[in-house]
C-alpha positions as CSV (number, residue, x, y, z in Angstrom):
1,X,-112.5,100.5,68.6
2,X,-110.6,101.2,65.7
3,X,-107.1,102.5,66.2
4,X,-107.4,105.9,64.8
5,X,-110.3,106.1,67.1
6,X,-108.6,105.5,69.8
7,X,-105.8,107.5,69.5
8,X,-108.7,110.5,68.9
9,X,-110.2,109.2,72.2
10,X,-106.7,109.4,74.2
11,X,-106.3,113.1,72.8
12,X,-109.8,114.5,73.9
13,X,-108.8,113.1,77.6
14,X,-105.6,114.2,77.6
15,X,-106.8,117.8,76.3
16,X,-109.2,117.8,79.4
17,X,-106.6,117.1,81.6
18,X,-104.5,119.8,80.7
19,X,-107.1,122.2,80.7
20,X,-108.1,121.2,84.2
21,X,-104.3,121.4,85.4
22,X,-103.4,124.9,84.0
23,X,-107.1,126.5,84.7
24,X,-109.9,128.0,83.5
25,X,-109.9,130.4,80.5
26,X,-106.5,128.9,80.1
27,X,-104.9,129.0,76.5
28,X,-103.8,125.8,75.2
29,X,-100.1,127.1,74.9
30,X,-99.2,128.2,78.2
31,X,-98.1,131.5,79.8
32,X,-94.1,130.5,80.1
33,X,-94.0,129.3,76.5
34,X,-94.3,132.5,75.2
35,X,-91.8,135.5,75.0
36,X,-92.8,138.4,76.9
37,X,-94.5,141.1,74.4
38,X,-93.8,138.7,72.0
39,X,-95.4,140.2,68.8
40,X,-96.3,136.8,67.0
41,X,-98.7,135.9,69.5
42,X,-102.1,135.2,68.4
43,X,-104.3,138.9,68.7
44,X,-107.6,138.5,71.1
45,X,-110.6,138.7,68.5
46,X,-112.3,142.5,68.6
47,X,-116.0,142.6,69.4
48,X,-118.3,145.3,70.4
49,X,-119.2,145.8,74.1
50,X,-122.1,145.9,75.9
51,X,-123.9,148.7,76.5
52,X,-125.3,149.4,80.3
53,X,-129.1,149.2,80.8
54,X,-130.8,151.5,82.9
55,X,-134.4,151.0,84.8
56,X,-136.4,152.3,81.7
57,X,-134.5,150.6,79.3
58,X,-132.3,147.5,78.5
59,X,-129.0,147.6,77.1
60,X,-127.3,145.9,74.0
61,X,-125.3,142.6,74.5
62,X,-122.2,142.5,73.2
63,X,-121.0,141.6,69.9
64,X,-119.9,137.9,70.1
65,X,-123.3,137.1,72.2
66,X,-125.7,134.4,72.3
67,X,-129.0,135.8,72.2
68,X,-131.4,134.1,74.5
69,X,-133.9,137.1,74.8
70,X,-134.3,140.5,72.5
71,X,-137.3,142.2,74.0
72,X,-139.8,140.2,71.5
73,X,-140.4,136.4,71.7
74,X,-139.5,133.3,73.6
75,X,-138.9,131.1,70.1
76,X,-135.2,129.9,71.8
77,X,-137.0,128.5,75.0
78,X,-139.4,125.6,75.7
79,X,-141.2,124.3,78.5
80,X,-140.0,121.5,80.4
81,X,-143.1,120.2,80.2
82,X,-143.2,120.2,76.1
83,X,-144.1,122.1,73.7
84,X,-143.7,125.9,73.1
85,X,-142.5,128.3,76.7
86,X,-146.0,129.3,78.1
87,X,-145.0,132.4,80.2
88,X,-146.2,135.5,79.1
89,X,-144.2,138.0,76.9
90,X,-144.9,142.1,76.8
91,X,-143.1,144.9,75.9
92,X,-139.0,144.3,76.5
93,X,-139.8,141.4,78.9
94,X,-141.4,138.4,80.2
95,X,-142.8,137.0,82.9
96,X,-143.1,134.1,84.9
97,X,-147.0,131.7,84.6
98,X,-148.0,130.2,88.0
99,X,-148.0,126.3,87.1
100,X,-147.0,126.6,83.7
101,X,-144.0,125.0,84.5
102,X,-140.0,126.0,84.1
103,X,-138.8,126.8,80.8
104,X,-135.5,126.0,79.1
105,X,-133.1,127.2,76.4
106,X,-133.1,124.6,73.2
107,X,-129.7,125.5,72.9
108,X,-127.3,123.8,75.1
109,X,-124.6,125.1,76.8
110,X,-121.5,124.9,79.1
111,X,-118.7,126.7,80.9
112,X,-120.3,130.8,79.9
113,X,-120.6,134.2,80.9
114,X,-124.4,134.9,81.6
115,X,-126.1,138.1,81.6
116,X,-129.6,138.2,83.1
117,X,-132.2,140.8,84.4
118,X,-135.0,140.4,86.7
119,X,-137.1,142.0,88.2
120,X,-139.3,141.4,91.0
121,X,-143.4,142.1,91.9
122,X,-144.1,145.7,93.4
123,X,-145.7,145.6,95.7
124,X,-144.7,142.8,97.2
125,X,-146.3,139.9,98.4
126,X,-145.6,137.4,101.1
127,X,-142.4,137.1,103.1
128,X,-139.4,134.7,103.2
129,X,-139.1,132.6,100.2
130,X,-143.0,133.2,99.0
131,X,-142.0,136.5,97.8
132,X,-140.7,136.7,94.4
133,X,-139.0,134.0,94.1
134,X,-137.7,132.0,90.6
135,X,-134.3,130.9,90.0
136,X,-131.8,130.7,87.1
137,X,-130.2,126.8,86.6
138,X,-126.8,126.7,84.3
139,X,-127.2,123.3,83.0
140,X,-130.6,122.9,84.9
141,X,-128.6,121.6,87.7
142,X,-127.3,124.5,89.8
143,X,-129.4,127.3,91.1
144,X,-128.3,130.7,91.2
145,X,-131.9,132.1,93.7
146,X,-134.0,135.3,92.5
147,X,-135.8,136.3,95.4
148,X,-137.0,139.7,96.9
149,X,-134.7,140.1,99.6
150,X,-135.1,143.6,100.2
151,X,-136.2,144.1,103.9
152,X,-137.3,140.2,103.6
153,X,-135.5,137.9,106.2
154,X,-134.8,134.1,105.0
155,X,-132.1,131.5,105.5
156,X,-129.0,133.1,104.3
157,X,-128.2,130.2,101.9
158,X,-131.5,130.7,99.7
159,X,-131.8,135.0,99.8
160,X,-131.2,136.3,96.4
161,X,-127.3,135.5,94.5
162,X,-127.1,132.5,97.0
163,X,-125.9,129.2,95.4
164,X,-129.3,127.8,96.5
165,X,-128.6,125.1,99.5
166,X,-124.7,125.9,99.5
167,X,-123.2,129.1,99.6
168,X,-125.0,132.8,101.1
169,X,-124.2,135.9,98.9
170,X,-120.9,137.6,100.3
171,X,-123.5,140.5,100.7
172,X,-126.9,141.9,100.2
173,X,-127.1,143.9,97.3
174,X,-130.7,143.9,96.4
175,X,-132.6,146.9,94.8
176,X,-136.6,147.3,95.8
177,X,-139.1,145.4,94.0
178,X,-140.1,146.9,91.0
179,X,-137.0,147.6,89.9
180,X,-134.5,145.9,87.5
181,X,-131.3,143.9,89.0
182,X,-128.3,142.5,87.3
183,X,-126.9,139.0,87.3
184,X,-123.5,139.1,85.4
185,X,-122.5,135.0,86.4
186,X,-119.2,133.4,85.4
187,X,-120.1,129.6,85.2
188,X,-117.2,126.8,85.0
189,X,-118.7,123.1,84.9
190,X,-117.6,119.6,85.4
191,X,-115.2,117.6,83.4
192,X,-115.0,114.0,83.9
193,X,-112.1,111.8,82.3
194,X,-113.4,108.7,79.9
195,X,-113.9,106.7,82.9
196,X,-116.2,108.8,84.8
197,X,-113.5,110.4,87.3
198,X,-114.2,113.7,88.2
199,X,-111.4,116.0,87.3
200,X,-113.0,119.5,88.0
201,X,-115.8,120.6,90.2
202,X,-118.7,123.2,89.2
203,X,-117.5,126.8,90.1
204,X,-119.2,129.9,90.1
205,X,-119.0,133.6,90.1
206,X,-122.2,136.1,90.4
207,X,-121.9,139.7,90.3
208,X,-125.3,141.1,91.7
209,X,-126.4,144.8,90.4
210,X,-122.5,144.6,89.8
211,X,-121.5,144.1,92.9
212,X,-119.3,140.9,93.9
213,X,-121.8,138.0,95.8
214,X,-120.3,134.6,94.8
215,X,-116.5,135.0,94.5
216,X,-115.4,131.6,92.0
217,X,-117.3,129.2,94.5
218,X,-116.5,125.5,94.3
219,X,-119.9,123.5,94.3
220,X,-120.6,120.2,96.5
221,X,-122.8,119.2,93.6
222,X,-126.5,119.7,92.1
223,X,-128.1,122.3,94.5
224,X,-131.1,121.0,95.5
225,X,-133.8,121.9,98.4
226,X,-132.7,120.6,102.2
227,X,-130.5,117.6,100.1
228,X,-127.1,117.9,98.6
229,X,-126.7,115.6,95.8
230,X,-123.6,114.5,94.4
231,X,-122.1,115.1,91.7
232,X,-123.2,112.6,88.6
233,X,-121.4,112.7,84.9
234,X,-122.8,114.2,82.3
235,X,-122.6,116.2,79.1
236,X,-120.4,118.7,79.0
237,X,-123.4,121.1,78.0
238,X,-127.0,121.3,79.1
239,X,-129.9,123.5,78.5
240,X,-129.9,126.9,80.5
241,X,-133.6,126.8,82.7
242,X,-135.6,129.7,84.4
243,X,-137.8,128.4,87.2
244,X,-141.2,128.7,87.7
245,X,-142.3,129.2,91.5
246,X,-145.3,130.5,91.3
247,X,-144.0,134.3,91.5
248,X,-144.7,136.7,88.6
249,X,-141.2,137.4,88.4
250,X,-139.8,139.0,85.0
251,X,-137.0,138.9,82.9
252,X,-135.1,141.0,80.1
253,X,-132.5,141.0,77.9
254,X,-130.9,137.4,78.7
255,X,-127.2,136.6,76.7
256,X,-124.7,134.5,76.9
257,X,-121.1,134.4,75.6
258,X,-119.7,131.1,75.4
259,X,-116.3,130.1,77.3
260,X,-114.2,127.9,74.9
């Protein structure tokens, strides 16, 4: 390694570990170093909001958004199987294929705010977790359930908003089937130091049908079905993925705003 490179090395791992000790969201600079109301300090950028969607209609994501859905096509997802996302698209949504597989984003991503809206079959079939049931997987590693848990008894840790495996919703907050919920998620993911040592664990906030269910949740590792795998490095961004489980559960109007 050549000298320069490895002073560029030493400053990536020491800017991880700063971030990890002030926080997340944190600004490089931190809170004491500045004056209070000191005027030179850097303005927050001005975007438009979002606008609320109601049952009939989504609403508009904000400004600075990633796009993963607008109501038309699935061209920014595939199938994890390969080739082109095989669920089926109509008007302002899609839904889930039996067996054609879980799709993913071809963009990767990382530590993001997530805005998604599902919906699940009315009427509803089948009871405990064969009834509605998908899944959204920041990174394709951590499960945030969709279910219909509306009058529909399952293990607590795998009703809808649970971490799937780890952590119940702090309460039930499902609407009926047949009508559109919210998932507004707050996602903070691992960062390692250049020798693999895990400096920050997975965290997690969901607000369900904007209602608090998963207050900044520290994750074990990789949710996974009656296991609980550890934590393994990796990139610091991975494809978002949608799961397939047989349920003809829809979506709409998916975004994203990244969390630098």
């Amino acid at each position: 390694m050549s000298k320069r490179a490895a002073v560029f090395a030493a400053l990536q791992v020491n800017a991880v570990v700063a971030m990890s000790l002030v926080g997340f969201g944190a600004q490089v600079k931190r809170v004491e170093d500045w004056q209070i109301h000191d005027r030179n300090r850097p303005r927050p950028p001005v975007i438009t909001p979002a606008t609320s969607s109601t049952q009939e209609k989504a609403g508009q994501p904000p400004s600075d958004a990633v796009v993963l859905f607008d109501g038309k096509d699935l061209s920014k997802w595939v199938s994890v199987k390969g080739g082109p996302a095989k669920w089926k698209v109509a008007k302002d949504y899609f839904e889930v294929v039996a067996k054609a597989g879980a799709i993913r984003t071809k963009q990767s991503f990382g530590d993001c705010q997530l805005h998604v809206e599902w919906m699940t079959p009315d009427p509803p079939h089948g009871d405990d977790q064969d009834r509605g049931n998908s899944g959204i997987f920041p990174m394709g590693l951590y499960e945030i359930q969709v279910l219909d848990s509306y009058n529909n008894d399952t293990y607590p840790d795998g009703q809808a908003s649970a971490i799937y495996g780890q952590y119940p919703p702090l309460v039930n907050a499902c609407r009926p089937p047949g009508r559109w919920q919210t998932y507004d998620i707050i996602f903070h993911g691992l960062r390692f130091d250049k020798d693999g040592n895990l400096l920050r664990k997975v965290h997690i906030t969901v607000f369900q049908n904007g209602v608090l269910t998963q207050d900044n949740v520290e994750l074990t590792g990789p949710t996974a079905h009656k296991m609980r795998p550890p934590y393994k490095a990796t990139p610091v961004k991975l494809p978002l993925e949608l799961q397939d489980h047989n349920h003809p559960v829809r979506y709409r109007n998916i975004w994203l705003r990244e969390l630098n």
